[in-house]
N, C-alpha and C positions, 0 to 999 in steps of 0.2 A: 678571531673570526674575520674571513675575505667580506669584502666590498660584496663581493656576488653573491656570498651566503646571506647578508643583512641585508641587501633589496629583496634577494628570493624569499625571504621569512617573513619581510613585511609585506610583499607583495601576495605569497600564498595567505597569511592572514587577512588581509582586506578580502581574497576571493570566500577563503573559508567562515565570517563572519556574516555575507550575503548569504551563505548556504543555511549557514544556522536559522536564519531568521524567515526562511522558507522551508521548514522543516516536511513543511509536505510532498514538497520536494522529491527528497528522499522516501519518501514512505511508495510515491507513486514509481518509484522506480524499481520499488522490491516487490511490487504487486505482481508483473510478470514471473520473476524466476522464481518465485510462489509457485504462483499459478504450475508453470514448466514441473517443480518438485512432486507436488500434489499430484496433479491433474494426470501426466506421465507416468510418476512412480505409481500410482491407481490404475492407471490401466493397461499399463505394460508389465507390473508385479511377475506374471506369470513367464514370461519371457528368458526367464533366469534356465528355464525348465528345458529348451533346448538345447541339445548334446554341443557341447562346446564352447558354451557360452563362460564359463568357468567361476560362476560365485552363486551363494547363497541365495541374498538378498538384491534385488533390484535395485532398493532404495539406498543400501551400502554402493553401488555402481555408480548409481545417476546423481548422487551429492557431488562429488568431485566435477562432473557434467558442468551441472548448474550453473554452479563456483564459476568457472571458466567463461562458460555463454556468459552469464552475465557481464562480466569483466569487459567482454568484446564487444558486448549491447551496449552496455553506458555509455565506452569510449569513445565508439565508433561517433558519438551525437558531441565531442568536444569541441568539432569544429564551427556548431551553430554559436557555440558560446563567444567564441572568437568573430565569427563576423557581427555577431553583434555590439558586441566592444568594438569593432570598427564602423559601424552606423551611425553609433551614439558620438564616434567622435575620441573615444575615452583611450584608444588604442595611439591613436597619437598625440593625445595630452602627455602620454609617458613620455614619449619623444622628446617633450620638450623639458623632462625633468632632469634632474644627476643622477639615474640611476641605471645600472647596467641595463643595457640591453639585451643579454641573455638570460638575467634572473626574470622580465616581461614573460617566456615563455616558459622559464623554468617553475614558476609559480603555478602555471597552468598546468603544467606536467604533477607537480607536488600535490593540489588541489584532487586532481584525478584519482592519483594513490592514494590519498587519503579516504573519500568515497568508496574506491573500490573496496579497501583493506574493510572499511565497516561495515557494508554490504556483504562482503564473500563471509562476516563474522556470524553476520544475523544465519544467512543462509545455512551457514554450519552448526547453527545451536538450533536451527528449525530442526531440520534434518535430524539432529539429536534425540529431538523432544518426539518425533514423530516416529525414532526405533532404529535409525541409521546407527553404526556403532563406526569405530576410527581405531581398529586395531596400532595403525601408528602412533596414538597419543597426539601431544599437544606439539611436538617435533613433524610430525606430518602433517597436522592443520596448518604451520605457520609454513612449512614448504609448500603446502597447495595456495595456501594465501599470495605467497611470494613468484610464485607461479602465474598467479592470476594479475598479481599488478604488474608482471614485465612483458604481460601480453597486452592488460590494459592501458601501458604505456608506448605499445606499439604504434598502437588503434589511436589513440588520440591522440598521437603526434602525428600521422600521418592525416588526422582528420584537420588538427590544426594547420598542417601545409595546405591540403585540399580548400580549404577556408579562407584562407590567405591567398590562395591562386585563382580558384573560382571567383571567390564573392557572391554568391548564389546558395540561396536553401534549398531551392530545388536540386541542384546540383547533387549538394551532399547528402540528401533524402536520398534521391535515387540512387546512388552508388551505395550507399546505407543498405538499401532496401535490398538493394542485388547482390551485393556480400553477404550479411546474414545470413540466410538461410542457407544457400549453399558450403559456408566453411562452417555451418556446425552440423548439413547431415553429411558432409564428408570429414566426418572424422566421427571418434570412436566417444562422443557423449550420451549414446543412445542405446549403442548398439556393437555389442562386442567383436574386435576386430577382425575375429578367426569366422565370422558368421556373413562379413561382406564381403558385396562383388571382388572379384580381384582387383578391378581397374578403380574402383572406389579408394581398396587398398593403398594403390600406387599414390594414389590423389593424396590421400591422410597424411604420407610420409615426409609431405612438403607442408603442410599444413598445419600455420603456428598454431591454433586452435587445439590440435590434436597434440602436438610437444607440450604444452600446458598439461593437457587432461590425463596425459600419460606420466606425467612427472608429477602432479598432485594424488591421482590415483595410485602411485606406485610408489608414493612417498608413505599413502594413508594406513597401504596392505601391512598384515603382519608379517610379511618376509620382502621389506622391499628390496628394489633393483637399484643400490645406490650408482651402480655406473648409470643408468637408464637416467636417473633423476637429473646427474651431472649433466649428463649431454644435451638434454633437452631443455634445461633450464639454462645450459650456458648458451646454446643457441638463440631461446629467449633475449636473452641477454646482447646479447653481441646484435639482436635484431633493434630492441630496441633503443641500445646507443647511437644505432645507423638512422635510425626511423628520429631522434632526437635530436641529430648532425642536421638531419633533413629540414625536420620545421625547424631550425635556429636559421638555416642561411635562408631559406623560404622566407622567413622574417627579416634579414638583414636585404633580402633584394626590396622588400614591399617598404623597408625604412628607407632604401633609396628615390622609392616611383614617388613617395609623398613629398 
């Protein structure tokens, strides 16, 4: 095992041992896309019923949704966690230690997908319990999973640059605040694609958001699109090794300014 695997493992353990020990934590973060499940698949249920829309069940549609939003709600907030370990000081106690410099942000990164992966777990056995079905099996959950953490990994790698650059909560609140909403009603977790504006459309097809939903969604169907899955999850992909290029040197300029 590398140097940078054994700091990155001890590193993600120290963050993910804090986690444990605030378990409420996590409980308050599954309250929302709860909520979004319920609340939405209650009162859009019927919506299926328009010509076009192409499924049965609402709640079969909007699980795969959730999955995703949430992925891009938690991440989006990784940056707070990072200026805070830069307040306390603790962000360049590392500096002064023997350990890689890039397992510091990779642990962050590891910590994330971990959260997410157990969170998009709950969401999917909710969903379960409450009549959702996954004609794909347990091969289409861990695609939509896998989907969800390399959009999650996007979003908080780029929250962790924003973090590092700003230094400001307000900062990353508002840009939080202004994204959200916008990249998840333009795209297709609500609202079946053939049923929006055109120029809505056009919006979705750049919209990592929607490359997830459509690759977890169409991993889940019982006839998936595996070309459809590839593409959009290798774009995933290829996004967020760029978006993780990003916060590493983001991180090596801010070990210079100190």
């Amino acid at each position: 095992m590398t140097a940078l695997a054994v700091d990155t493992w001890w590193l993600t353990g120290r963050r993910l041992k804090a986690l444990v020990t605030q378990p409420i934590f996590v409980i308050v973060m599954l309250i929302q896309p709860v909520i979004w499940l319920f609340l939405f698949g209650s009162l859009f249920r019927r919506v299926v019923e328009l010509p076009g829309f192409g499924t049965a069940s609402y709640l079969d549609y909007l699980v795969p949704g959730v999955v995703v939003m949430n992925a891009l709600a938690v991440n989006m907030w990784a940056g707070i966690g990072t200026l805070e370990e830069i307040e306390r000081g603790t962000l360049n106690r590392f500096l002064t230690m023997p350990v890689s410099r890039s397992a510091i942000m990779n642990a962050n990164v590891v910590e994330q997908l971990v959260g997410t992966t157990f969170q998009s777990a709950v969401i999917v056995l909710l969903g379960g319990l409450a009549g959702a079905t996954y004609p794909g099996g347990p091969a289409g959950v861990v695609l939509l999973m896998l989907a969800a953490v390399l959009l999650g990994t996007v979003f908080g790698a780029l929250s962790n640059t924003i973090g590092m650059l700003v230094r400001q909560r307000e900062s990353i609140i508002g840009i939080n605040t202004f994204l959200l909403l916008p990249l998840t009603f333009l795209s297709t977790v609500f609202m079946a694609r053939e049923l929006m504006p055109g120029w809505m459309q056009g919006i979705a097809a750049f919209n990592p958001l929607d490359w997830a939903v459509q690759a977890g969604r169409s991993a889940l169907s019982a006839d998936p699109d595996w070309g459809l899955v590839a593409s959009r999850t290798g774009w995933l992909l290829a996004l967020a090794v760029l978006s993780v290029v990003l916060s590493t040197r983001t991180f090596r300029a801010y070990q210079k300014a100190v």
